[in-house]
MDTraj code that builds the backbone (N, CA, C; nanometers):
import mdtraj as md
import numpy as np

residues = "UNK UNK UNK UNK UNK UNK UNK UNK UNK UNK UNK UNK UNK UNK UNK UNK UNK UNK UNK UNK UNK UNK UNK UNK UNK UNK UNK UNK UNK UNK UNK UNK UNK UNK UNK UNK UNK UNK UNK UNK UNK UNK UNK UNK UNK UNK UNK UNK UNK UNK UNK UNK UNK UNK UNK UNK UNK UNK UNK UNK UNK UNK UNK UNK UNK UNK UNK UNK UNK UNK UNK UNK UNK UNK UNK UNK UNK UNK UNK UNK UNK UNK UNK UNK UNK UNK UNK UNK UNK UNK UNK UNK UNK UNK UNK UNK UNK UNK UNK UNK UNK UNK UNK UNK UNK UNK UNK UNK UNK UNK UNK UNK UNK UNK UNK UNK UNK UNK UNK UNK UNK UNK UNK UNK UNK UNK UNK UNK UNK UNK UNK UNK UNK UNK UNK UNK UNK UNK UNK UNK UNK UNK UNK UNK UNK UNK UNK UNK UNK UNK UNK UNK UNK UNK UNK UNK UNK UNK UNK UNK UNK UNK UNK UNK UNK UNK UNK UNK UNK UNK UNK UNK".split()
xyz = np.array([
    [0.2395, 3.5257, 1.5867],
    [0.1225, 3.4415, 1.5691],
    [0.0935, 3.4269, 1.4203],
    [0.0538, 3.3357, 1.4027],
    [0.0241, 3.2732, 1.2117],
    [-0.1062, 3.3529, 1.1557],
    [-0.1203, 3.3943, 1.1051],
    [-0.2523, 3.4300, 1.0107],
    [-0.3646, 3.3507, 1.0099],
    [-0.4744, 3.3436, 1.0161],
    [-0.5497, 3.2178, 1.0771],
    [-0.6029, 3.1671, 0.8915],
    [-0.6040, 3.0143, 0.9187],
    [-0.6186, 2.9453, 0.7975],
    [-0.7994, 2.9536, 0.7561],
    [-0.8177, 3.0662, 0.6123],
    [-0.9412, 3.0581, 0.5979],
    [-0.9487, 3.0646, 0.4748],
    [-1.1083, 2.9904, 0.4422],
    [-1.0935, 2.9823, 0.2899],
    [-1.1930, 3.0716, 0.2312],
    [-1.1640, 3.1002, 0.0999],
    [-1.2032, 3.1936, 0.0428],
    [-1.3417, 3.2154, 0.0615],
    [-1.4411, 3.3615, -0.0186],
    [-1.5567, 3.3591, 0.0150],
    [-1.6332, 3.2240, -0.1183],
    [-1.7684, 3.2013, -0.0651],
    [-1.8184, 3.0742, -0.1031],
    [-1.9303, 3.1508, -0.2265],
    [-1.9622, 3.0632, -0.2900],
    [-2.0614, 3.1294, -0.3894],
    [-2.1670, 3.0842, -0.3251],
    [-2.2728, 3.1377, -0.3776],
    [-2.4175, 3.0832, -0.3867],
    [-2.4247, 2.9110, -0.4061],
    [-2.3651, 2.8983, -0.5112],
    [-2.4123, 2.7069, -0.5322],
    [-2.3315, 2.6632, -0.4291],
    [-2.1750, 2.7048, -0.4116],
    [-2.0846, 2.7048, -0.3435],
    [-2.1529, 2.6387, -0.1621],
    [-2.2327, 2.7094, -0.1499],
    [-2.2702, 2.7185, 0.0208],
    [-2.4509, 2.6908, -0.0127],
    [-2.5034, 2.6565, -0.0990],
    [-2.5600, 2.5866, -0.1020],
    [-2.5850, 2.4226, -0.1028],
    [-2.4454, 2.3457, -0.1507],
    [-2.3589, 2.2412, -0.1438],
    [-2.3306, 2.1905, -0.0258],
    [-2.2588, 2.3109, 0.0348],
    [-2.2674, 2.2688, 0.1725],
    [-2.3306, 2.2540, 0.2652],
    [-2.4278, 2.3185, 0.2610],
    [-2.5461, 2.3008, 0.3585],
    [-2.6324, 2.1870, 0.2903],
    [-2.5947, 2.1652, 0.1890],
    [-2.6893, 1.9995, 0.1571],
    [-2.6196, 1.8664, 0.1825],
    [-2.4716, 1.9162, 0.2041],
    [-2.4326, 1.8157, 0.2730],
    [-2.4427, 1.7950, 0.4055],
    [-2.5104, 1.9119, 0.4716],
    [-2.4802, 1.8608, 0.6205],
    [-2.6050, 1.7810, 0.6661],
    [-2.7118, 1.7062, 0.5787],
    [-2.7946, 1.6699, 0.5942],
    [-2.7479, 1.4629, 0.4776],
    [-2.6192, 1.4812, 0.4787],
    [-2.5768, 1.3476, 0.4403],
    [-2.5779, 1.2752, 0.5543],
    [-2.5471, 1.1028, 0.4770],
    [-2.5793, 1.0250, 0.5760],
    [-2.4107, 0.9622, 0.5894],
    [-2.3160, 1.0076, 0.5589],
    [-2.1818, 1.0291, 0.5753],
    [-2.1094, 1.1556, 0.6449],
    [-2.0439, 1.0708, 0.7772],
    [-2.0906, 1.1571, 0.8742],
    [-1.9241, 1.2429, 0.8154],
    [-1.8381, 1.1945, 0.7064],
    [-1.6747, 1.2447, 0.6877],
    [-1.7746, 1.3724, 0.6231],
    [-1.8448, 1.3791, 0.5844],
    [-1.9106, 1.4581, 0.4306],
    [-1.9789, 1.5661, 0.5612],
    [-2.0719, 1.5438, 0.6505],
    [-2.1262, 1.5986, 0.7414],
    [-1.9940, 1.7251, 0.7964],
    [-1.8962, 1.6689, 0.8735],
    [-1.8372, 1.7054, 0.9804],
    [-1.7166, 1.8023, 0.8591],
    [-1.6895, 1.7413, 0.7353],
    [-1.6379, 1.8731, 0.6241],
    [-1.7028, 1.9702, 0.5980],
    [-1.8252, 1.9418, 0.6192],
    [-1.8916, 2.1001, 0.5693],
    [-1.9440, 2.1670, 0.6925],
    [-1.9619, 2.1624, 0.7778],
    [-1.9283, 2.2127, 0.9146],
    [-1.8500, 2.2947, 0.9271],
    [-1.7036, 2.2410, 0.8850],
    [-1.5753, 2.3038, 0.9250],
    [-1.5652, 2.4189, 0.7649],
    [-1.5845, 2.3761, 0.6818],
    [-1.5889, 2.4755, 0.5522],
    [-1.7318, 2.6297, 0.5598],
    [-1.8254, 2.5381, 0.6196],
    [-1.8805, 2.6801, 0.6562],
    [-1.8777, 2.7700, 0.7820],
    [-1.8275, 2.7139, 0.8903],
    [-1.7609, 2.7692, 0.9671],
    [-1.6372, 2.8283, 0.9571],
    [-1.5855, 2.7761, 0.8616],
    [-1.4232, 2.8565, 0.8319],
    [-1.5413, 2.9656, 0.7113],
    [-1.5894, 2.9652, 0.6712],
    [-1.6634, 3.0586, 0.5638],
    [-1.7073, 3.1857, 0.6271],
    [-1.7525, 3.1509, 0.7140],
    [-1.7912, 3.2685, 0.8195],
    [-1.6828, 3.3733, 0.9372],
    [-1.5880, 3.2726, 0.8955],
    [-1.4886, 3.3961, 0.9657],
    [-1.4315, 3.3188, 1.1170],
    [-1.4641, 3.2072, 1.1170],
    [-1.4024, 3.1070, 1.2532],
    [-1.2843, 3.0608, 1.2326],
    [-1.1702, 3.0506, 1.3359],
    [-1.0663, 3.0005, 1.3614],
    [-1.0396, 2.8581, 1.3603],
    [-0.9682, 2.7989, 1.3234],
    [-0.9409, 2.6508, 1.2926],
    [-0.9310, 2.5758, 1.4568],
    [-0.8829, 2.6459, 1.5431],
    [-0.8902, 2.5832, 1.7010],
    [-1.0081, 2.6071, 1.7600],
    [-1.0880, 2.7205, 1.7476],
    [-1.2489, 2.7628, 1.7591],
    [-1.3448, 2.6490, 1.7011],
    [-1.3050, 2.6369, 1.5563],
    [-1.3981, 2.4936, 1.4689],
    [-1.3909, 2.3614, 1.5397],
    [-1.2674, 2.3637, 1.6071],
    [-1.2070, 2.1910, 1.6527],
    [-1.2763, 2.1932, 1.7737],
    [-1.2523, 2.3393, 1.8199],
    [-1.3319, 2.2885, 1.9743],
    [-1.5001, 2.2923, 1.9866],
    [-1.5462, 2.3447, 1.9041],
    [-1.6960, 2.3479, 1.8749],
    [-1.7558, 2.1463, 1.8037],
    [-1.6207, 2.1418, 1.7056],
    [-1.6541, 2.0220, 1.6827],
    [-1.6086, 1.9034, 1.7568],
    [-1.5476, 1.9350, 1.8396],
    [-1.5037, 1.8369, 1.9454],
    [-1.3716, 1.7471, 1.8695],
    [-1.3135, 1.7848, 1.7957],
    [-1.1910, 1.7445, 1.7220],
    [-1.0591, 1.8169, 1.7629],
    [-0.9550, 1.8054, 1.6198],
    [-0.8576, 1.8230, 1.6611],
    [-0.8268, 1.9330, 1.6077],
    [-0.7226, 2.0208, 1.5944],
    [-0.7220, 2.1512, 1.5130],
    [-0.6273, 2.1136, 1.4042],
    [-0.5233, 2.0312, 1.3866],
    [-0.4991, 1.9566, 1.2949],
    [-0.5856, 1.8834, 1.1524],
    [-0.6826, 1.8322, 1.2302],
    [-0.7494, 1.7725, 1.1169],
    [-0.8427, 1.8906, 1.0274],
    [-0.8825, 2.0207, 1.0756],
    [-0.9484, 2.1130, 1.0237],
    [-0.8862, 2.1742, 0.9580],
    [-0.7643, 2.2284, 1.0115],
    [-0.6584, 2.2374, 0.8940],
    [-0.6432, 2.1428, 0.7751],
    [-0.6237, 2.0014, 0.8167],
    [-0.6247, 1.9769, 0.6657],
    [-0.7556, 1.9709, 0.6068],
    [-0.8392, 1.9615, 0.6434],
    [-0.9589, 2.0226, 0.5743],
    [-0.9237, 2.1188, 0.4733],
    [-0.9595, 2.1987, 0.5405],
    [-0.8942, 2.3282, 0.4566],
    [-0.8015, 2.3676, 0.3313],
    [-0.7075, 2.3118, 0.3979],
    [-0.5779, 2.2973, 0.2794],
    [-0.6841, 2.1779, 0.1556],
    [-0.7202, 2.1384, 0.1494],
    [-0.7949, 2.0287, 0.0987],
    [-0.8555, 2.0843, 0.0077],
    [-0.9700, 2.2019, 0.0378],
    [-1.0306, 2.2854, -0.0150],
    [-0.9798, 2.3572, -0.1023],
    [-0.8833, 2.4419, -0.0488],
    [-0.7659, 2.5076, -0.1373],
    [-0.7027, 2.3996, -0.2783],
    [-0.6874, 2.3127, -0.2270],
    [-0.6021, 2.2330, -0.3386],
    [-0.7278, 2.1915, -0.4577],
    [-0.8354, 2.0941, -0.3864],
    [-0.9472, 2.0236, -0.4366],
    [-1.0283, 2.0921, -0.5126],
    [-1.0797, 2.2056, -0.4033],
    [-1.1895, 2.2597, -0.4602],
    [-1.3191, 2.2404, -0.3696],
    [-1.4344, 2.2260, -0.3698],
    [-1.5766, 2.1849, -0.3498],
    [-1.5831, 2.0694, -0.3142],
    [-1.5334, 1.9624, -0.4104],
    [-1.5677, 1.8232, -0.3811],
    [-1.4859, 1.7597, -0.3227],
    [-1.3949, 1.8123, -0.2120],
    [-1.3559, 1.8194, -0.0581],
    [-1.3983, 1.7445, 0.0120],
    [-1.5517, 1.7802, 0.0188],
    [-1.6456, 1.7634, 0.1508],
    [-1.7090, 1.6280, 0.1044],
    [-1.6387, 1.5330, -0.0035],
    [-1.6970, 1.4030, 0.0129],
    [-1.5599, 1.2901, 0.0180],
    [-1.5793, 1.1506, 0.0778],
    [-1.4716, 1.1103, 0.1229],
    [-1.4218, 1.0352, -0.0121],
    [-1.2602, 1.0394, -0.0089],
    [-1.1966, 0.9719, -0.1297],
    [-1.1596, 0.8444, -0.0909],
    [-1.1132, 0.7613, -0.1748],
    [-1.1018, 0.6126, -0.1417],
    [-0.9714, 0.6340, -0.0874],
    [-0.9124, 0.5249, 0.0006],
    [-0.7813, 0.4765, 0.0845],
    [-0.7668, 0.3600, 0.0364],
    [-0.8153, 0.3706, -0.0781],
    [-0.7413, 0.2018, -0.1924],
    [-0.5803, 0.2979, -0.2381],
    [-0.4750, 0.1808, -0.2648],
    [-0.3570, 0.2544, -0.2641],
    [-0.3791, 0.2859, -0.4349],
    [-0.3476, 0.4114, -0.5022],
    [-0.3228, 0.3749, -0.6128],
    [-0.2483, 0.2536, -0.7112],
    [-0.2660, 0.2076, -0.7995],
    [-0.2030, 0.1266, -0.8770],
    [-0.0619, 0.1829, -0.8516],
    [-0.0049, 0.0644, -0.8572],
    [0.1605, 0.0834, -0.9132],
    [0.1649, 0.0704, -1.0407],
    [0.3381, 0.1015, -1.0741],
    [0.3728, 0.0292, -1.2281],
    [0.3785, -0.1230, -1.2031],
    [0.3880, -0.1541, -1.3235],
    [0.3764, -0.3055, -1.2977],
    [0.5771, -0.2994, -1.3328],
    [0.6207, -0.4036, -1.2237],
    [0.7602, -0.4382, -1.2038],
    [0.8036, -0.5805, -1.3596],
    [0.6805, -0.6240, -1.3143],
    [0.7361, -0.7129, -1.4355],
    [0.6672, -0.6794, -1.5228],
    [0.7214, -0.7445, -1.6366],
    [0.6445, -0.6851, -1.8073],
    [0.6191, -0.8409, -1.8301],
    [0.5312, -0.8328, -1.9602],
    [0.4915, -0.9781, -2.0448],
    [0.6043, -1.0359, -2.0855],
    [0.7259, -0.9649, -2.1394],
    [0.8254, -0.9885, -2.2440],
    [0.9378, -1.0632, -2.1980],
    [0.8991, -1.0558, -2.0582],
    [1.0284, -1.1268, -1.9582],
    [0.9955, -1.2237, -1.8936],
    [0.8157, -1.2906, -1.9173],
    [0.7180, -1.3772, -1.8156],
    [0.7912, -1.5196, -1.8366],
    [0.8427, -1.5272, -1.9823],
    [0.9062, -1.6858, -1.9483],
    [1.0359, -1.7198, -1.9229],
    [1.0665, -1.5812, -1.9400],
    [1.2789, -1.6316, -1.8547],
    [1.2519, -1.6332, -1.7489],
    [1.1467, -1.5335, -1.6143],
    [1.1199, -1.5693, -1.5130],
    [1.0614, -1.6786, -1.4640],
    [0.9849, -1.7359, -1.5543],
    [0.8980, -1.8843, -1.5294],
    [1.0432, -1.9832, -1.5644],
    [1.1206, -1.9413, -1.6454],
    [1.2821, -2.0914, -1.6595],
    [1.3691, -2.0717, -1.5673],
    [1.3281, -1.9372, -1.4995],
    [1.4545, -1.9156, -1.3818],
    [1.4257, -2.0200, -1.2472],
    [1.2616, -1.9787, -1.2417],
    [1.2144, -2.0405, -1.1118],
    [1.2356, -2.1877, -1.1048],
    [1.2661, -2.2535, -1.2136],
    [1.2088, -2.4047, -1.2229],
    [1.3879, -2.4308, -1.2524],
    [1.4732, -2.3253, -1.2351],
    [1.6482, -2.3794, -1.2564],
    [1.6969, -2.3705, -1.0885],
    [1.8415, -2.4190, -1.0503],
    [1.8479, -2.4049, -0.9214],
    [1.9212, -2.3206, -0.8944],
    [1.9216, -2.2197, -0.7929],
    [2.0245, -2.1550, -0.7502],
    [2.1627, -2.1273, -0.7910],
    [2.1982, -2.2394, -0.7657],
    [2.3663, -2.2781, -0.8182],
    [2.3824, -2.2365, -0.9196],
    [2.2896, -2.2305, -1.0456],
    [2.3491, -2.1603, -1.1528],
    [2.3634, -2.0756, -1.1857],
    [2.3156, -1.9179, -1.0679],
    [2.3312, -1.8299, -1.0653],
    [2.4203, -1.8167, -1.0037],
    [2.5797, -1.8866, -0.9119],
    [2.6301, -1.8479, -0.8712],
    [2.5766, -1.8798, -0.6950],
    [2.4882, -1.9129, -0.6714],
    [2.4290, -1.8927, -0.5534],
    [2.4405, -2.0213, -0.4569],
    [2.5133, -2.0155, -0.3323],
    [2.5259, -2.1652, -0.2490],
    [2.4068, -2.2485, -0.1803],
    [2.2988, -2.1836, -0.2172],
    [2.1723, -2.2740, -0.1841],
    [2.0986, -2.3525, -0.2810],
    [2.0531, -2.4632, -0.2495],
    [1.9890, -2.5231, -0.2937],
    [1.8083, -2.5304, -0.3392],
    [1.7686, -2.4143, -0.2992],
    [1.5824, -2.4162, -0.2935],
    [1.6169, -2.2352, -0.3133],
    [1.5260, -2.2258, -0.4040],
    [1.5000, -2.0747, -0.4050],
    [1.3692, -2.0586, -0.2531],
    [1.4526, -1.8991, -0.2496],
    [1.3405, -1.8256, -0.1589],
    [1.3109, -1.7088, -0.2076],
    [1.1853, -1.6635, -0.1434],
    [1.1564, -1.5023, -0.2712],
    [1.2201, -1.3710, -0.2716],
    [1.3237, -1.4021, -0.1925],
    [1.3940, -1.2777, -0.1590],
    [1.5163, -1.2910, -0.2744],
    [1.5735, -1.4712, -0.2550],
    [1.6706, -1.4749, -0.3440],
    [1.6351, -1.4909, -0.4684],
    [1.5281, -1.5167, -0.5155],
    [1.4667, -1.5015, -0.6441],
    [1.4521, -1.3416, -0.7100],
    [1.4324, -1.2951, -0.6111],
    [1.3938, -1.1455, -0.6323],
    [1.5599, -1.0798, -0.6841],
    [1.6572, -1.1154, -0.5873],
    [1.7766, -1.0927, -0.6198],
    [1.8457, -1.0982, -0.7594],
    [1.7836, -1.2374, -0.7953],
    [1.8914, -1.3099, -0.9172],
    [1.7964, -1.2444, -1.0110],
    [1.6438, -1.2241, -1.0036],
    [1.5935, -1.1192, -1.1196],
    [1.6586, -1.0186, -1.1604],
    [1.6925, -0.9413, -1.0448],
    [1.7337, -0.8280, -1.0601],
    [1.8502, -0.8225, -1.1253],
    [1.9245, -0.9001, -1.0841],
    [2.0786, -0.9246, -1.1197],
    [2.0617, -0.9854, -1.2629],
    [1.9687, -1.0704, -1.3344],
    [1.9613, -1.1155, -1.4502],
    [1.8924, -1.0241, -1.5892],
    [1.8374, -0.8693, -1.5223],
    [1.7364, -0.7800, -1.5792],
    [1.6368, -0.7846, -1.6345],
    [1.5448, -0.8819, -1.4956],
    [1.4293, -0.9467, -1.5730],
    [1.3657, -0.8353, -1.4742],
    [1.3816, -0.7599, -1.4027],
    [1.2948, -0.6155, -1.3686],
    [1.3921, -0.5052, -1.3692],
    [1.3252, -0.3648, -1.3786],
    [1.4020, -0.2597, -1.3557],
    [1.4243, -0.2051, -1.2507],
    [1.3492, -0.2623, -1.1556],
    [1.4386, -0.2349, -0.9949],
    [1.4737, -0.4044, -0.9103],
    [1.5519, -0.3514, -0.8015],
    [1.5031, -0.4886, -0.7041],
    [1.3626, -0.4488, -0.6773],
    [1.2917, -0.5715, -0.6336],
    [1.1656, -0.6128, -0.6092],
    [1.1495, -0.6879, -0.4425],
    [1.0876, -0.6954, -0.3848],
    [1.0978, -0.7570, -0.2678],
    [1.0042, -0.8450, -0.2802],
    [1.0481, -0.9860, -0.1841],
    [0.9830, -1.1063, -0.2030],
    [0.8205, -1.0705, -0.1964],
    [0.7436, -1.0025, -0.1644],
    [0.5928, -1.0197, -0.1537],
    [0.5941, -0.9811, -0.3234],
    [0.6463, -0.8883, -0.3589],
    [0.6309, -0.9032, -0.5130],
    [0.6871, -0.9983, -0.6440],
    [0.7605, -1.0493, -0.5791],
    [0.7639, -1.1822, -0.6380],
    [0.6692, -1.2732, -0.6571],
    [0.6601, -1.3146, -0.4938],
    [0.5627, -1.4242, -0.4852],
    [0.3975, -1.3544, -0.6040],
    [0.3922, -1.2921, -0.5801],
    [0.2013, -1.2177, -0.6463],
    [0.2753, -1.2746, -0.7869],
    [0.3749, -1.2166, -0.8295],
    [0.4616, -1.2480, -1.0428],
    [0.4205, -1.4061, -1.0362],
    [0.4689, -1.4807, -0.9180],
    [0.4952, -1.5878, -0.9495],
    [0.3326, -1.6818, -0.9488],
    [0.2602, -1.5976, -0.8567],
    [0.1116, -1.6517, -0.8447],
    [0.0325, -1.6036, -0.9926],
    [0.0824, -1.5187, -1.0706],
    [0.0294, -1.4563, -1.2414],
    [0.1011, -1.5962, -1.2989],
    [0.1698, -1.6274, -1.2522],
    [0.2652, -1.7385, -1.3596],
    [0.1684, -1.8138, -1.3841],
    [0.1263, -1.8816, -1.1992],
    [0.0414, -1.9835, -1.2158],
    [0.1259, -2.0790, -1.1336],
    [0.2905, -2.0370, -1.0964],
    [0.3719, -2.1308, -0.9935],
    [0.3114, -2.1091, -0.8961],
    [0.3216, -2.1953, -0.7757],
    [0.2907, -2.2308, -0.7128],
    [0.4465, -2.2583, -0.5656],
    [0.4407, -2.1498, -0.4733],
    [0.5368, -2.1573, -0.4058],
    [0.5527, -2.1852, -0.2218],
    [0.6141, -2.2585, -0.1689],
    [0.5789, -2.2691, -0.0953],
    [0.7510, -2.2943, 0.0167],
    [0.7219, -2.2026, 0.0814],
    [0.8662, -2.1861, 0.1930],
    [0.9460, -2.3774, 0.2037],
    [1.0493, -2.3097, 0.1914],
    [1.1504, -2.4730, 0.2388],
    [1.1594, -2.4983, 0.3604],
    [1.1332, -2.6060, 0.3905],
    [1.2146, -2.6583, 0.5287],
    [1.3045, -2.6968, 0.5810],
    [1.4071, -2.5996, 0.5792],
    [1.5691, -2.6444, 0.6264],
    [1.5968, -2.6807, 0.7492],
    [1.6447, -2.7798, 0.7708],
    [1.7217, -2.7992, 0.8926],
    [1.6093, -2.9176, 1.0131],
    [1.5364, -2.9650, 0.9103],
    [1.4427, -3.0546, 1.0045],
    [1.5076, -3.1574, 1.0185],
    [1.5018, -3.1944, 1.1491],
    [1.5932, -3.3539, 1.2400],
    [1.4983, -3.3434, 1.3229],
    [1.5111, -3.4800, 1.3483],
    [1.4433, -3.5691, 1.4341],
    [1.5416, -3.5648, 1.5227],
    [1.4398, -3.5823, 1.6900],
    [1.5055, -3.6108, 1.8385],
    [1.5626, -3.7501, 1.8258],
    [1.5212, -3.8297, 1.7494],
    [1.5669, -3.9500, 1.7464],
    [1.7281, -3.9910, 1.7306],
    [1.7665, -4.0558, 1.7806],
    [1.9347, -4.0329, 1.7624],
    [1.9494, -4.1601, 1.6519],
    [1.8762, -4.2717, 1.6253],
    [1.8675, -4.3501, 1.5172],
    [1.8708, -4.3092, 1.3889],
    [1.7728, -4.2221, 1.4041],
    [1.7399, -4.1348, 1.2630],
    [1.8109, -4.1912, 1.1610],
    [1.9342, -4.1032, 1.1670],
    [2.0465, -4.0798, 1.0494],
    [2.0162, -4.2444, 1.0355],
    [2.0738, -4.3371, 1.1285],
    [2.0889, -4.4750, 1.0570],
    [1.9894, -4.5459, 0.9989],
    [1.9119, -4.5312, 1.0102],
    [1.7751, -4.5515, 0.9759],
    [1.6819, -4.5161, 0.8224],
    [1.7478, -4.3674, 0.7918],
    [1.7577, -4.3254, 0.6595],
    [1.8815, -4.3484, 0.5971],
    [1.9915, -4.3955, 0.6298],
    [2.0699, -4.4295, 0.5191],
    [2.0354, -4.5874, 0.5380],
    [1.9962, -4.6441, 0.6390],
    [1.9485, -4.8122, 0.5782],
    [1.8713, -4.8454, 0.5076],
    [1.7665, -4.7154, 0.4620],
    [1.6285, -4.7268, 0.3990],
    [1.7082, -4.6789, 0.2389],
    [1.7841, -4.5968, 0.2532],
    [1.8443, -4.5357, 0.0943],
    [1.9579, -4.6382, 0.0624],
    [2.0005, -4.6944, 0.1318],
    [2.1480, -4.7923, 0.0689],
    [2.1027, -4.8973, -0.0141],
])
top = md.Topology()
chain = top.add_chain()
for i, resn in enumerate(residues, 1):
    res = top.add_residue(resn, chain, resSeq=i)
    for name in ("N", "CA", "C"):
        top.add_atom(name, md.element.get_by_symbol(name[0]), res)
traj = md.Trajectory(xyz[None], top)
């Protein structure tokens, strides 16, 4: 059997903190200090879950939380993703803005209309980023540009069986 997960003893301000949180109007902030002064007192992490009607998982990570964090644990952190690096730099903004507006073909490539995947490709391949990039990050580079992009429509025909003659009588 495991050693049961408990956290250290609490100070005075320590567990005074907590008991002023359990009178927040955030119920993540409430239901952490619950489980921190109940684990303070000498309760079991499956004892806490079932008193709190939770899981014994999530009290655990509580806990571990505490251990790592500290005190200010028991208030909730944002689930905004951190920033990334930025993939593209300034220094490369207008070979990528002359790439977009050149065609395919001159990279070697048998299509005619860029798409953001194959754009993303020929960046990579041209070392206008330091990794591949995948088309949603393209498209956002290309919306900083100020281009403006919008999917091709390959392969549209008409049911009409005239059609074809019809557009080359209109182009001849």
């Amino acid at each position: 059997m495991q050693t049961p997960l408990l956290i250290r003893l609490l100070t005075a301000d320590a567990r005074e903190t907590l008991e002023a949180g359990l009178r927040s109007a955030e119920a993540l902030t409430v239901r952490r200090c619950q489980m921190l002064l109940a684990s303070a007192e000498g309760q079991h992490s499956t004892t806490m879950a079932r008193h709190l009607r939770g899981h014994d998982q999530t009290v655990r990570h509580a806990l571990h939380a505490i251990h790592q964090r500290g005190i200010r644990t028991r208030q909730p952190t944002s689930s905004r993703p951190h920033r990334p690096k930025a993939v593209f730099d300034t220094q490369r903004r207008e070979r990528r803005r002359a790439l977009w507006h050149q065609r395919p073909r001159l990279y070697g490539r048998s299509t005619r209309g860029w798409t953001l995947a194959l754009a993303a490709e020929v960046s990579d391949a041209q070392g206008l980023t330091s990794r591949q990039v995948s088309g949603e990050a393209m498209r956002l580079a290309l919306k900083r540009l100020g281009v403006r992009w919008k999917r091709a429509n390959h392969g549209l025909t008409s049911p009409d069986p005239a059609d074809l003659r019809k557009h080359n009588g209109a182009t001849a």
